[in-house]
Phi, psi and omega in degrees: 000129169215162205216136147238120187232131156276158194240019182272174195285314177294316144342330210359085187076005193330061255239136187246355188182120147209129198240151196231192160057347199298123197279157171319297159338329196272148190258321197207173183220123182259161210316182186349063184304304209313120182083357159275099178311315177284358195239331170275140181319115175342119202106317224264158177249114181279119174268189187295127156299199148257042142275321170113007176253176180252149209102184183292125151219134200284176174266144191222054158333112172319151185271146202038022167295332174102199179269135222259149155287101182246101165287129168262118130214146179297101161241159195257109176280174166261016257173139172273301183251144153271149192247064183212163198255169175297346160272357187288158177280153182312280162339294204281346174265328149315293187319302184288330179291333165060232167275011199275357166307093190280317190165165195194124147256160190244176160194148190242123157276074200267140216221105154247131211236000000 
């Protein structure tokens, strides 16, 4: 499972890419997989962003908002699948992901317009 999420106070959480599903085996994801069944990994789900579409929507920071954060992060489940749909919420794939977290890591991305 992995997320880009901005962390800035005006964004409030804004979530740009959450995949659910990934099977373990995958190493990468190629470029512009995101909304192609033949290029994302078998299995895997793209839920709704906050744009309201599914998939990748790249940052589209307010202008003089200053510098936006964008969190990557991995987490590596104990779990094959999550049992929530492409519309489900960020929240509700934590509720389900539960204690099943082996690990997870970040990386930050800064983005100003």
């Amino acid at each position: 499972m992995f997320s880009v999420i901005d962390r800035h106070p005006a964004a409030h959480n804004w979530v740009h890419w959450y995949v659910i599903n990934v099977p373990r085996s995958v190493r990468e994801i190629p470029e512009n997989a995101s909304g192609t069944r033949e290029k994302m990994p078998p299995g895997s789900v793209e839920l709704r962003n906050s744009f309201g579409g599914l998939g990748y929507d790249g940052p589209s920071p307010q202008k003089n908002s200053g510098p936006h954060e964008y969190v990557i992060t991995v987490h590596a489940l104990s779990m094959e699948s999550l049992h929530v749909g492409p519309f489900s919420t960020v929240e509700e794939c934590h509720q389900e992901m539960g204690t099943g977290v082996i690990e997870s890591a970040s990386t930050v991305g800064i983005f100003q317009r």
